[in-house]
C-alpha positions as CSV (number, residue, x, y, z in Angstrom):
1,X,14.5,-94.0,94.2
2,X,16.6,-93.6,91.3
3,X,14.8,-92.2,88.4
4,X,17.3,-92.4,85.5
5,X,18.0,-95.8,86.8
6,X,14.5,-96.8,85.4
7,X,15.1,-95.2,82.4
8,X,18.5,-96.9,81.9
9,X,16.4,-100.1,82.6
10,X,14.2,-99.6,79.7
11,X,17.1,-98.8,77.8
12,X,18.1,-102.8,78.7
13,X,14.8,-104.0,78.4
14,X,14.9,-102.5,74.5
15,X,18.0,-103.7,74.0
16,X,17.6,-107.4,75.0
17,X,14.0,-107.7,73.1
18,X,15.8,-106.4,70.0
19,X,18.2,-109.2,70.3
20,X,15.4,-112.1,71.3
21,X,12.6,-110.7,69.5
22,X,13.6,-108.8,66.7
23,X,10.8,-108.8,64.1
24,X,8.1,-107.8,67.7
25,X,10.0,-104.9,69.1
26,X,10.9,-103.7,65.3
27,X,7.0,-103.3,64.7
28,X,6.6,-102.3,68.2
29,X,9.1,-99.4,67.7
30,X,7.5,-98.3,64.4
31,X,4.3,-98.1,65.7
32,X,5.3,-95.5,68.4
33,X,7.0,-93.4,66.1
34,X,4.1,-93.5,64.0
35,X,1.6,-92.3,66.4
36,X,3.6,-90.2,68.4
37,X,4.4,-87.9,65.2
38,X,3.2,-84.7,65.4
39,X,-0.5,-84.7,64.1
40,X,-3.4,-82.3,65.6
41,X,-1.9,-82.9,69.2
42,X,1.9,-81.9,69.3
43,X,4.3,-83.4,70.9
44,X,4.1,-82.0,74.3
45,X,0.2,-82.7,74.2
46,X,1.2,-86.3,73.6
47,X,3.8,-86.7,75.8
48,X,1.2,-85.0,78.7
49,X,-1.5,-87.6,78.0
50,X,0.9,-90.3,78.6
51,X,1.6,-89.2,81.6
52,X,-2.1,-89.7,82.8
53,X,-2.0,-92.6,81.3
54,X,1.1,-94.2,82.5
55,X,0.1,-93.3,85.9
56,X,-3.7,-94.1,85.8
57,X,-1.4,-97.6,84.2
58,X,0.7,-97.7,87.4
59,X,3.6,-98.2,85.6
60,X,6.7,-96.5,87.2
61,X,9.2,-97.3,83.9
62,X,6.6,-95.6,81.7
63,X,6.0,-92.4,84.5
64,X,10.0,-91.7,84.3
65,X,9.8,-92.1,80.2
66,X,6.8,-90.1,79.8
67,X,7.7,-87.7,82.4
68,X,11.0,-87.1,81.1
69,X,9.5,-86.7,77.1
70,X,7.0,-84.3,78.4
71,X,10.1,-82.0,80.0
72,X,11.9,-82.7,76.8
73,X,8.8,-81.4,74.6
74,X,8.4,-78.1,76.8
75,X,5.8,-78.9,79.5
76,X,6.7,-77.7,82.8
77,X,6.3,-79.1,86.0
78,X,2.8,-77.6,86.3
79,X,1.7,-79.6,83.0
80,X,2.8,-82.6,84.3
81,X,1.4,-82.3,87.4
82,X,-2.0,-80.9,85.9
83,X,-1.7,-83.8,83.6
84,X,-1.3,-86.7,86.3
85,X,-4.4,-85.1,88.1
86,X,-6.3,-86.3,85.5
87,X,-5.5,-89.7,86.3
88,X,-6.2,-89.3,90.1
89,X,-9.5,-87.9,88.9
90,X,-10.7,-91.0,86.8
91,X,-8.6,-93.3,88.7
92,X,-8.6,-92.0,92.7
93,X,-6.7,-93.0,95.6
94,X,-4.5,-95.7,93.9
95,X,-3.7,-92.8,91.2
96,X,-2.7,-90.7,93.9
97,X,-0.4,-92.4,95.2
98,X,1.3,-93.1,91.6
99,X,2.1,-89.1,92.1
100,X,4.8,-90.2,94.5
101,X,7.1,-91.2,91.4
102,X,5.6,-88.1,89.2
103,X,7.5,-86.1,91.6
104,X,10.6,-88.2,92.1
105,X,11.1,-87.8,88.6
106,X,10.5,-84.2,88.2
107,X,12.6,-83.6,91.6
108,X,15.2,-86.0,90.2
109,X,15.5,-84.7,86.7
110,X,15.5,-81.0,88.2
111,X,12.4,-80.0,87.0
């Protein structure tokens, strides 16, 4: 599967709810700056807890985002793959398999 093709889909996604919903994605937008400013956790750390999350969340679109911000914030493959553990831990089998677009991203984006 095609990685940056999910990426490029959020990039539509964004892009039509900033035409249709303006005022939403606007307050949306500001509230992810806002927590994902550096603060006790850095970046990296941030962008490494999302990754658990989006895969304990099952959400491929957030996996490739989160996957690629964590790269783009220093984490290596290990960290990521440390971090998405964490999911499987709390989350199991279904985790697990979530791993499968972990890698395709990392493989795809040459991590």
């Amino acid at each position: 599967m095609a990685y940056r093709e999910k990426l490029e889909e959020i990039q539509r996604l964004l892009g039509r709810l900033e035409a249709e919903t303006p005022e939403a994605i606007r307050a949306f937008k500001a509230f992810m700056a806002a927590v994902e400013r550096p603060s006790p956790l850095g970046l990296k750390e941030k962008e490494l807890i999302n990754v658990a999350l989006a895969v304990a969340a099952q959400c491929e679109w957030c996996i490739a985002f989160h996957v690629r911000g964590a790269l783009e914030n220093g984490a290596s493959r290990a960290e990521i793959l440390d971090a998405a553990m964490q999911a499987v831990l709390m989350h199991g089998g279904p985790a697990l398999m979530y791993l499968t677009p972990v890698l395709g991203v990392l493989d795809e984006l040459g991590a």
